[in-house]
C-alpha positions as CSV (number, residue, x, y, z in Angstrom):
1,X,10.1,-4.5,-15.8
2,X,8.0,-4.7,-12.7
3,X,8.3,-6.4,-9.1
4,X,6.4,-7.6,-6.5
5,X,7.2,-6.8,-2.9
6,X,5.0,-7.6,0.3
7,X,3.6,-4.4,1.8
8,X,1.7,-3.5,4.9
9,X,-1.1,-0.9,5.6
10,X,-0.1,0.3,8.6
11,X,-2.9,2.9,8.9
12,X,-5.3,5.4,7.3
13,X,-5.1,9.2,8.3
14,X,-8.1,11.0,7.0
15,X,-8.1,9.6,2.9
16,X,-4.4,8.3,2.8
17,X,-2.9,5.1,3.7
18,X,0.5,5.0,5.2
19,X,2.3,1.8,3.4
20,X,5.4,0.0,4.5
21,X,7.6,-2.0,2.3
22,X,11.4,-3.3,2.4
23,X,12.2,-0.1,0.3
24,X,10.1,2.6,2.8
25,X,9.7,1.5,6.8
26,X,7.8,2.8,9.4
27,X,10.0,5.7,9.9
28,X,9.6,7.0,6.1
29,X,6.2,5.3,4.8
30,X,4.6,5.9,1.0
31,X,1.4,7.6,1.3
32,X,-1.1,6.5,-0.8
33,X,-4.9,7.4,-1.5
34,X,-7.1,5.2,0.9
35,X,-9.7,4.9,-2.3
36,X,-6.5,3.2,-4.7
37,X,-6.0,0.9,-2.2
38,X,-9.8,-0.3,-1.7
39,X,-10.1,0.2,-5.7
40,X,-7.2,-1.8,-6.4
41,X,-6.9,-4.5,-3.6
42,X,-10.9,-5.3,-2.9
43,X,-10.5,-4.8,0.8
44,X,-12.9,-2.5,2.5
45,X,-12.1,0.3,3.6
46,X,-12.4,-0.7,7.5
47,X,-9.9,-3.6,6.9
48,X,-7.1,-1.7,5.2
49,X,-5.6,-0.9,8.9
50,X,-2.9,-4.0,9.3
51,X,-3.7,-5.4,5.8
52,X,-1.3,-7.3,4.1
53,X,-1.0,-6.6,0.7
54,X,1.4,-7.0,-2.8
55,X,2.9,-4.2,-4.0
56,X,3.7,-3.8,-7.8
57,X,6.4,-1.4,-8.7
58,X,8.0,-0.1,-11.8
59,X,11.0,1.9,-12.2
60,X,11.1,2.5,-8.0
61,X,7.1,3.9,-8.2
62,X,4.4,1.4,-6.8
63,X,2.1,1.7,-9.3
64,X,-0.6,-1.0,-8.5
65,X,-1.7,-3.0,-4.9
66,X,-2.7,-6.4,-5.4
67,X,-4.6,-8.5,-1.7
């Protein structure tokens, strides 16, 4: 079963994004490849930096980014 939860980009080091969510803050972010997130979401890669986006996880793994 999945779940949504809001997530934040909160920026991009080299090709990953550091994500935020309820589960992972600032302090302990989920890195995930900058390309995935422009793949999945449709947000260029110059706009991922503060996006707001939808996490979708499955068994405690966020397996897809929805803008």
């Amino acid at each position: 079963m999945s779940e949504r939860i809001a997530a934040k980009v909160l920026l991009l080091i080299g090709d990953e994004a550091e994500i935020t969510t309820a589960n992972r803050g600032a302090s302990d972010p989920e890195r995930v490849p900058v390309e995935r997130l422009v793949e999945e979401t449709g947000i260029p890669r110059e706009n991922l930096a503060g996006a707001s986006v939808t996490a979708i996880v499955e068994g405690g793994e966020l397996v897809r980014f929805e803008a």
